[in-house]
NUTI-471769 format. One record per residue: residue in three letters; residue number from 1; x, y, z of N, C-alpha, C in turn. Coordinates in nm, 3 decimals, padded with zeros to 5 digits, always signed. Atoms other than C-alpha are relative to their C-alpha. Layout:
BEGIN
NODE res   n      nx      ny      nz     cax     cay     caz      cx      cy      cz
NODE ALA NUM       X       Y       Z       X       Y       Z       X       Y       Z
...
***
This chain:
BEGIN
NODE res   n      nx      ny      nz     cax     cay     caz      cx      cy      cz
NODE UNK   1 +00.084 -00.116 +00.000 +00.000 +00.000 +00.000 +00.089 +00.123 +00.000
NODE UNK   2 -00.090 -00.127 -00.018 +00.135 +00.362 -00.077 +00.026 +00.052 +00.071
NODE UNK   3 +00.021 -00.120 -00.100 +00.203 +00.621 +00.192 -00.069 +00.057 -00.052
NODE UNK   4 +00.084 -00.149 +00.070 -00.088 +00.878 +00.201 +00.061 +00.076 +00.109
NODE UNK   5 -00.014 -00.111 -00.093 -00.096 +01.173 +00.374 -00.131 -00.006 +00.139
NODE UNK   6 +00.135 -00.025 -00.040 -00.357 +01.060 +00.624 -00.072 +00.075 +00.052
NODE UNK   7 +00.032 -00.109 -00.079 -00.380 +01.364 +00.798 -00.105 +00.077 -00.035
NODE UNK   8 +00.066 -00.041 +00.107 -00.573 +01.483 +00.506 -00.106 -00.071 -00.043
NODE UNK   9 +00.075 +00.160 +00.041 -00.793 +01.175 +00.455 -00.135 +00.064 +00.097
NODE UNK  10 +00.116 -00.042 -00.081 -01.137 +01.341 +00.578 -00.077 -00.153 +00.053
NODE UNK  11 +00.119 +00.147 -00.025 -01.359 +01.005 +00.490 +00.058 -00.057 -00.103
NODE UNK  12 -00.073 +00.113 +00.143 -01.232 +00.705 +00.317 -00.180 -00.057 -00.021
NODE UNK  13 +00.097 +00.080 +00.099 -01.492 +00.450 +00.115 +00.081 -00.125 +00.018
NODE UNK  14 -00.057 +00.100 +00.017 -01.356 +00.141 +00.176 -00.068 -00.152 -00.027
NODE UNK  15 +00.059 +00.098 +00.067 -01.515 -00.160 -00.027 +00.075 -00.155 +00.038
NODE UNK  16 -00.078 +00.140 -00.027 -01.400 -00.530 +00.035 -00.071 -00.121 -00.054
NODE UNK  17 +00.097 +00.131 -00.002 -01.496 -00.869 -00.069 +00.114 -00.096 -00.128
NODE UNK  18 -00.095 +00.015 +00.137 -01.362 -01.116 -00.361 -00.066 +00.005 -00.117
NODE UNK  19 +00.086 -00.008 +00.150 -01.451 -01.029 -00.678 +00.023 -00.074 -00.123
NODE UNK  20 +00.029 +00.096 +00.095 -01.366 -01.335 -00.832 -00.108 -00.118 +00.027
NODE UNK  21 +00.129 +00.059 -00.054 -01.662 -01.456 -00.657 -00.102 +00.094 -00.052
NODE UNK  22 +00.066 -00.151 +00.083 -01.901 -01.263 -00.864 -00.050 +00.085 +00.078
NODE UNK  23 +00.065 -00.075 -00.068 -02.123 -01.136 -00.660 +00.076 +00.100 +00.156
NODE UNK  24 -00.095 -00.084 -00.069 -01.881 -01.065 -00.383 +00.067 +00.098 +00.001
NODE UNK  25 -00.094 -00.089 +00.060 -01.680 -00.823 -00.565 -00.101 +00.112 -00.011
NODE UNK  26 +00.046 -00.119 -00.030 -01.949 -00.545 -00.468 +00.043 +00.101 -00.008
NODE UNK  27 -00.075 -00.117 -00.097 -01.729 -00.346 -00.253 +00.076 +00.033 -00.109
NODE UNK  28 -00.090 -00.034 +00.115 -01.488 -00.343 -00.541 -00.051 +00.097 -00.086
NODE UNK  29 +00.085 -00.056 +00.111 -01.730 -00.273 -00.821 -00.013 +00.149 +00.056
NODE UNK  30 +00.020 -00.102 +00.005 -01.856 +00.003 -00.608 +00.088 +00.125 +00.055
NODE UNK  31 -00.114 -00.046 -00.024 -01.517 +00.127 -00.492 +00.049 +00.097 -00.125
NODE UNK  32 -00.031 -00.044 +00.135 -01.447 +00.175 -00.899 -00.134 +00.152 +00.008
NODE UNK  33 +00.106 -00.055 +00.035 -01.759 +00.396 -00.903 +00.028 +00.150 +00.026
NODE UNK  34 -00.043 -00.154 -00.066 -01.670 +00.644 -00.637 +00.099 +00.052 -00.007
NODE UNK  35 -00.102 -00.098 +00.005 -01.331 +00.665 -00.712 -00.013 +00.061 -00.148
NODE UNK  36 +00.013 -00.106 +00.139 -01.446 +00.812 -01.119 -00.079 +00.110 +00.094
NODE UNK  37 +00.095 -00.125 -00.011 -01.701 +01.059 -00.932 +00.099 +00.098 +00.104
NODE UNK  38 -00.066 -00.160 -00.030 -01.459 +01.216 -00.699 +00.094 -00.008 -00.053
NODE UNK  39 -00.069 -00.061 +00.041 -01.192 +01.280 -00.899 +00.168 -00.036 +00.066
NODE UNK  40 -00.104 +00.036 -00.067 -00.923 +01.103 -00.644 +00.022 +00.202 +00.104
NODE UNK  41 -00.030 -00.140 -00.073 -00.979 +01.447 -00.418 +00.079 -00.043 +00.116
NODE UNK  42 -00.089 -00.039 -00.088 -00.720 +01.434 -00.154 -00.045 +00.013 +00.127
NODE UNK  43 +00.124 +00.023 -00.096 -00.995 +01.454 +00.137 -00.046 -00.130 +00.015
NODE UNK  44 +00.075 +00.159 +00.042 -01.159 +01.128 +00.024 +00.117 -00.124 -00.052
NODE UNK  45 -00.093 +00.098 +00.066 -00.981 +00.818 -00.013 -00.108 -00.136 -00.005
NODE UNK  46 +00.085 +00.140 +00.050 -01.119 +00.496 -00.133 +00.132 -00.082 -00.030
NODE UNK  47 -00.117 +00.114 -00.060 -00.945 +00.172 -00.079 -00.120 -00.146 -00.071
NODE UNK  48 +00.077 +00.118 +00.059 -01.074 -00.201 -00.267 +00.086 -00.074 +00.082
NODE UNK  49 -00.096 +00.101 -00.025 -00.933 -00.464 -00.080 -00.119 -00.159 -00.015
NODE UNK  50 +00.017 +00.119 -00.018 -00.978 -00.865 -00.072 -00.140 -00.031 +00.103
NODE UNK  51 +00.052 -00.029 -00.112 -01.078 -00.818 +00.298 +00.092 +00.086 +00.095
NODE UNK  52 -00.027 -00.042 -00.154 -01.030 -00.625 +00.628 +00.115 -00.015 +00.044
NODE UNK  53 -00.192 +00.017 -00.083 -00.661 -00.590 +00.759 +00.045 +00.075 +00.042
NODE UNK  54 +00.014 -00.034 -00.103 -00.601 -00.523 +01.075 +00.112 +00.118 -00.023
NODE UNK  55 -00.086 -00.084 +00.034 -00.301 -00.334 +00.930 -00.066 +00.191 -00.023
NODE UNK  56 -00.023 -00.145 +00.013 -00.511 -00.051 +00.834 -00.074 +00.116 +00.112
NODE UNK  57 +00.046 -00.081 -00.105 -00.640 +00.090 +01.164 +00.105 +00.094 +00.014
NODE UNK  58 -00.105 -00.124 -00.038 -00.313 +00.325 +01.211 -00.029 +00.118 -00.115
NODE UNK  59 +00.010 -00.100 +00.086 -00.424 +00.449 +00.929 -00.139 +00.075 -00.045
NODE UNK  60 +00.125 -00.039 -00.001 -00.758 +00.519 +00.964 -00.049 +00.057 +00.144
NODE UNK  61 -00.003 -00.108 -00.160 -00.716 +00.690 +01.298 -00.037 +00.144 -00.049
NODE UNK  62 +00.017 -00.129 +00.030 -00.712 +01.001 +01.132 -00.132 +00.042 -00.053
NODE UNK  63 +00.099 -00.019 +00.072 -01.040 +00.972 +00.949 -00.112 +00.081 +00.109
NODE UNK  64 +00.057 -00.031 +00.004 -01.337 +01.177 +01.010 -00.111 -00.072 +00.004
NODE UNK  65 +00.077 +00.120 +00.037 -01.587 +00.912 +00.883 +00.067 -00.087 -00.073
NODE UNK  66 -00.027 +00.116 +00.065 -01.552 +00.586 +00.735 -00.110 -00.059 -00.039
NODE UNK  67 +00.063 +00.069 +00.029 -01.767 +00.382 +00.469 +00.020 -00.124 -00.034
NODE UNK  68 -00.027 +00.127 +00.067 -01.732 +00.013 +00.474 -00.077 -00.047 -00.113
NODE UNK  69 +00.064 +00.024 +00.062 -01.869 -00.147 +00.180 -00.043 -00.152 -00.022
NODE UNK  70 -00.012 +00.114 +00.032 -01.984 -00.478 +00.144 -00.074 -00.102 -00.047
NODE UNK  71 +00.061 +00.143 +00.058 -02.141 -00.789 -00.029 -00.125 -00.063 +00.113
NODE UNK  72 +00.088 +00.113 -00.110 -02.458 -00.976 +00.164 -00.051 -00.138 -00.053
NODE UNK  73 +00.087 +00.072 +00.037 -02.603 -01.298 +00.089 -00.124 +00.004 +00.084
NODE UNK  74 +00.157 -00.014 -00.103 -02.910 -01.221 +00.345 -00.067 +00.119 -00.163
NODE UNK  75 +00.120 -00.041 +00.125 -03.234 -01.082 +00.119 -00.006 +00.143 +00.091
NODE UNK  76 +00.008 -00.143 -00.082 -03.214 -00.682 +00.223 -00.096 +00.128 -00.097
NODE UNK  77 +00.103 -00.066 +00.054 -03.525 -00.484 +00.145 +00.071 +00.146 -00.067
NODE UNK  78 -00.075 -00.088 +00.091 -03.427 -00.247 -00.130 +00.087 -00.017 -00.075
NODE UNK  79 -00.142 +00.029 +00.089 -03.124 -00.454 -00.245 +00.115 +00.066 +00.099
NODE UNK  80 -00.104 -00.064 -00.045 -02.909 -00.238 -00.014 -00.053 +00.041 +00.137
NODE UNK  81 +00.072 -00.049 -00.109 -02.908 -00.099 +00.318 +00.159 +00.076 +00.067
NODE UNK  82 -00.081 -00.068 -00.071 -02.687 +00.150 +00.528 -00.032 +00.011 +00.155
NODE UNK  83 +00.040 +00.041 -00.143 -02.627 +00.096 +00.894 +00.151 +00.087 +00.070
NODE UNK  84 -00.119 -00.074 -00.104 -02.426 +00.326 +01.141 +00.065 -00.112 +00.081
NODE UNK  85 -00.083 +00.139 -00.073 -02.186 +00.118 +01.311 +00.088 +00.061 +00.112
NODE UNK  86 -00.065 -00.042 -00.083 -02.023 +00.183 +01.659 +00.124 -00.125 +00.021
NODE UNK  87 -00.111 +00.088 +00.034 -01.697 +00.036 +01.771 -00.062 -00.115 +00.101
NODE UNK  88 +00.027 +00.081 -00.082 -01.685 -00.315 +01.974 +00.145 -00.036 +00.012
NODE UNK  89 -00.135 +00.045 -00.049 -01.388 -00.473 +02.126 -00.007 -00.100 +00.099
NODE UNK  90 +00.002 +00.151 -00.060 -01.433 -00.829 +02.243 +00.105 -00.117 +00.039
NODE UNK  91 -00.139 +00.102 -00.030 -01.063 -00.969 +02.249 +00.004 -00.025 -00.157
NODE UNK  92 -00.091 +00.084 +00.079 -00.831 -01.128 +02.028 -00.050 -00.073 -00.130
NODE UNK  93 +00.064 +00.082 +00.069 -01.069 -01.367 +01.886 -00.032 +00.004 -00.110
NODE UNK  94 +00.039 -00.065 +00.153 -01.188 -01.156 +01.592 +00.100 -00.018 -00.075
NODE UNK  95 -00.140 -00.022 +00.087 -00.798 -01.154 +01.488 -00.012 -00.112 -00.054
NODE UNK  96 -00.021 +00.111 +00.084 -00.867 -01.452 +01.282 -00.033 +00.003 -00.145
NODE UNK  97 +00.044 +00.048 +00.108 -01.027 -01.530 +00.957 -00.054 +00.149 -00.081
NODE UNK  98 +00.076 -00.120 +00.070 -01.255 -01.218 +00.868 -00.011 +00.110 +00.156
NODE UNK  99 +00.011 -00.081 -00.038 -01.239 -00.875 +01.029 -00.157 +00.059 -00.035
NODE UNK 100 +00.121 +00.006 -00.041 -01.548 -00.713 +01.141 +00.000 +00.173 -00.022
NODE UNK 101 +00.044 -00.164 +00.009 -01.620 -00.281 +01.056 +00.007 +00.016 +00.147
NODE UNK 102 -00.007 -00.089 -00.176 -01.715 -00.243 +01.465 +00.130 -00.050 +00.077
NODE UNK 103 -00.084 +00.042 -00.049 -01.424 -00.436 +01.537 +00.069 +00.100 -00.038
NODE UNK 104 -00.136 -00.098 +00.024 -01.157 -00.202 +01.340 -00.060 +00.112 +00.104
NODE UNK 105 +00.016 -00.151 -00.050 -01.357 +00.128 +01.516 +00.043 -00.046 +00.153
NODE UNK 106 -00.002 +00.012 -00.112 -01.337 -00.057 +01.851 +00.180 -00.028 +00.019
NODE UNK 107 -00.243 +00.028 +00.023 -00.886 -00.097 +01.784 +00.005 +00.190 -00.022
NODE UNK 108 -00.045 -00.104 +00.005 -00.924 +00.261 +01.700 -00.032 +00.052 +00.116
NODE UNK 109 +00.026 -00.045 -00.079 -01.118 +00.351 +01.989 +00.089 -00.024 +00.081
NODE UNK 110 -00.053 +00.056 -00.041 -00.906 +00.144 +02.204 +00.156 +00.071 -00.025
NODE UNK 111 -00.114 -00.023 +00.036 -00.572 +00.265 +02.069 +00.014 +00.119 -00.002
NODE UNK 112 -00.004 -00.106 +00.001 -00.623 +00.594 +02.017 -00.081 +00.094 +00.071
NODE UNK 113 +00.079 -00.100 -00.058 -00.931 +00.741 +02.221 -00.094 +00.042 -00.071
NODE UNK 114 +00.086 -00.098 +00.046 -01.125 +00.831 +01.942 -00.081 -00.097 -00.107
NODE UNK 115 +00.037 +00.085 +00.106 -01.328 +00.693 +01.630 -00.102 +00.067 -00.041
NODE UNK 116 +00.073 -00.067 +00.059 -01.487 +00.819 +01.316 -00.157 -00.059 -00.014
NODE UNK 117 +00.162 +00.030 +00.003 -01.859 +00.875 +01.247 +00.037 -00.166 -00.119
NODE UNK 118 -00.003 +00.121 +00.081 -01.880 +00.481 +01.053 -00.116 -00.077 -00.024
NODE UNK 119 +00.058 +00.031 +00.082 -02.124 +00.361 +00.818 +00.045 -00.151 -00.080
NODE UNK 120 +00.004 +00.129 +00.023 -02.198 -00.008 +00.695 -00.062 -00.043 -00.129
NODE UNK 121 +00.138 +00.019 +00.120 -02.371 -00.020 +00.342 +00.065 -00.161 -00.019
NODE UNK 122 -00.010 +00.159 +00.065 -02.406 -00.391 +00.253 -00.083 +00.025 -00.132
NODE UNK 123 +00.081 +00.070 +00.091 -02.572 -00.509 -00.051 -00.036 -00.128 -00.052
NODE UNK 124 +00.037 +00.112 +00.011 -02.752 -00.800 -00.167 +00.037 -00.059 -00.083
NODE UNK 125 -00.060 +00.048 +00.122 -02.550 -01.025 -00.385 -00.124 -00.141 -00.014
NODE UNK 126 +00.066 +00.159 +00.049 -02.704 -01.349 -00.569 +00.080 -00.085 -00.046
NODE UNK 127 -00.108 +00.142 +00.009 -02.411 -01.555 -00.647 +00.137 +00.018 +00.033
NODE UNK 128 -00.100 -00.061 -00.056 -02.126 -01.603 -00.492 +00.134 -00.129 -00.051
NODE UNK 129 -00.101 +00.058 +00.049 -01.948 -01.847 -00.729 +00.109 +00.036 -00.070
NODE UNK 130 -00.114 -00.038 +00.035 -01.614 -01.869 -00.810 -00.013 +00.068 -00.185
NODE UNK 131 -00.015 -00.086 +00.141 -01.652 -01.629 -01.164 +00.012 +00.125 +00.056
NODE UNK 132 +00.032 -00.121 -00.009 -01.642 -01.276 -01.245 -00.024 +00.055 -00.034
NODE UNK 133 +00.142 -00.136 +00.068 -01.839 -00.985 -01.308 -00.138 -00.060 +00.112
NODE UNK 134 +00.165 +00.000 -00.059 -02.175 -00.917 -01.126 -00.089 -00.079 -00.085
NODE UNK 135 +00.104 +00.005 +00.085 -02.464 -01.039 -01.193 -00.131 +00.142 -00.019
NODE UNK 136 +00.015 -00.134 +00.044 -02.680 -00.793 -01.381 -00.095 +00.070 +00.158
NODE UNK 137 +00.033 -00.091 -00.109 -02.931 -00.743 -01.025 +00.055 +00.044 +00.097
NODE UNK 138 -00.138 -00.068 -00.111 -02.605 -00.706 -00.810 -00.005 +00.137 -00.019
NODE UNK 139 -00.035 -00.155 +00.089 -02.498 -00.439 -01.063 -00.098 +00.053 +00.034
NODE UNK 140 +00.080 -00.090 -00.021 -02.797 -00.301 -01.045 -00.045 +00.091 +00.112
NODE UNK 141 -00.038 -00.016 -00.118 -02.813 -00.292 -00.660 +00.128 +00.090 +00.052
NODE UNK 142 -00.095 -00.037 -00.051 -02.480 -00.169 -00.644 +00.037 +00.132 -00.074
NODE UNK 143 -00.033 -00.131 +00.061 -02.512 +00.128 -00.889 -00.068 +00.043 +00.074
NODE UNK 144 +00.056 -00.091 -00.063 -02.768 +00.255 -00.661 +00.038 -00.008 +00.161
NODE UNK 145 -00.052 +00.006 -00.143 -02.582 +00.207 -00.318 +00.134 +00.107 -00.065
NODE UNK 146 -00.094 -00.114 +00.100 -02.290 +00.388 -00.592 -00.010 +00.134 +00.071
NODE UNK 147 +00.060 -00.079 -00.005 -02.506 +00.643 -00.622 -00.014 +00.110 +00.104
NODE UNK 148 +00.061 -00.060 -00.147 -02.631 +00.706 -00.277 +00.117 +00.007 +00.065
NODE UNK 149 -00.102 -00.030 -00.025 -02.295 +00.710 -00.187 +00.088 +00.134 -00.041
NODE UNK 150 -00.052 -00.142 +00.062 -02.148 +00.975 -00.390 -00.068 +00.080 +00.023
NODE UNK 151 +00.071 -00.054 +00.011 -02.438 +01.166 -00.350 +00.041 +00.038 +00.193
NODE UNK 152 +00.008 +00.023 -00.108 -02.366 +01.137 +00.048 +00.156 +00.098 +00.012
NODE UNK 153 -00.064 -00.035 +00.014 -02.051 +01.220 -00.021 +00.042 +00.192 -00.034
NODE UNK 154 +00.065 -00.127 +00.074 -02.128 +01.553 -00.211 -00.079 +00.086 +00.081
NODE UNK 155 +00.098 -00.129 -00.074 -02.372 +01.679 +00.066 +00.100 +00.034 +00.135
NODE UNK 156 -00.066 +00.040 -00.131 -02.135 +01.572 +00.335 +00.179 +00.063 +00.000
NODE UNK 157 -00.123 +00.013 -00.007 -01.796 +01.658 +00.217 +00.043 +00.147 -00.148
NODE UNK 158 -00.007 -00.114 +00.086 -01.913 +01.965 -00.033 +00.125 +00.033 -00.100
NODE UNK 159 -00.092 +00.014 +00.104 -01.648 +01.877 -00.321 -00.055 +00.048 -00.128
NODE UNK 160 +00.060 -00.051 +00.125 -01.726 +02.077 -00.636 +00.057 -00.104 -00.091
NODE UNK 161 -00.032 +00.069 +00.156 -01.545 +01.788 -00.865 -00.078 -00.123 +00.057
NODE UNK 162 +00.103 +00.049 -00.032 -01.791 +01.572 -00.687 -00.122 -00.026 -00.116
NODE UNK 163 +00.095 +00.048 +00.097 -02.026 +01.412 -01.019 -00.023 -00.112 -00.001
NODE UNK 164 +00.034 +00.172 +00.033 -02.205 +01.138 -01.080 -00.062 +00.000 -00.104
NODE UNK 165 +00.001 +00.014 +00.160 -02.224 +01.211 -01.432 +00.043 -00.140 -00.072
NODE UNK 166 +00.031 +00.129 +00.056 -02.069 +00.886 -01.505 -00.076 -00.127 +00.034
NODE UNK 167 +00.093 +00.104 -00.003 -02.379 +00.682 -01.386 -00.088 +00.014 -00.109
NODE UNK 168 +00.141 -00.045 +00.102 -02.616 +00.827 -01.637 +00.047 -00.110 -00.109
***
């Protein structure tokens, strides 16, 4: 991963999942989305990973807010759903297999004293076999969690190169 400047890093977007699992590759897909609409502004950072690593709490200390992004197989009215997320901190145990959104805020809380406003959008995938590319109601699902993202972004973080001209 590069050095940023995180000091500068208002609110990241951070997407996760595998996206050679079609449907999994959400967070990715909609990772690509937000980073064409802002412009890579210097405030905002957006991050695609695999999954969750524990590595990047030092670096997300600095944030402001944080949006995890991620894949569901549960049936979620709308296709999508956004959920505030506070930290938790239960031990060790989590340090295994898959990292948890309230888990990283509860390492930041824990470590540092503090932790950003944090947001949970899931979406509803339908297959989660080993291929890739969405399927087309993922996509579809996930242009409008996109959407509502950038758009969130834009009211929240008042960036004039802020468009979502390339959804149209």
């Amino acid at each position: 991963m590069d050095a940023i400047d995180t000091s500068r890093s208002d609110c990241w977007v951070i997407g996760y999942g595998n996206f050679l699992r079609q449907d999994d590759g959400i967070g990715s897909y909609i990772i690509g989305r937000v980073e064409k609409a802002i412009k890579h502004k210097k405030t905002i950072r957006t991050l695609a990973l695999h999954q969750l690593d524990i590595v990047l709490v030092e670096e997300l200390q600095h944030a402001r807010a944080i949006i995890f992004v991620d894949a569901t197989m549960d049936v979620v009215d709308n296709g999508w759903k956004r959920v505030k997320i506070a930290p938790e901190f239960r031990g060790v145990y989590h340090v295994t297999h898959r990292l948890d959104p309230s888990f990283f805020l509860g390492l930041i809380h824990s470590l540092y004293e503090k932790y950003p406003e944090t947001w949970l959008v899931t979406v509803q995938g339908d297959n989660f076999e080993f291929r890739e590319g969405l399927t087309v109601q993922a996509e579809q699902r996930a242009c409008r969690a996109a959407s509502e993202i950038i758009d969130f972004l834009g009211r929240h973080y008042d960036h004039p190169q802020i468009t979502d001209n390339h959804l149209t």
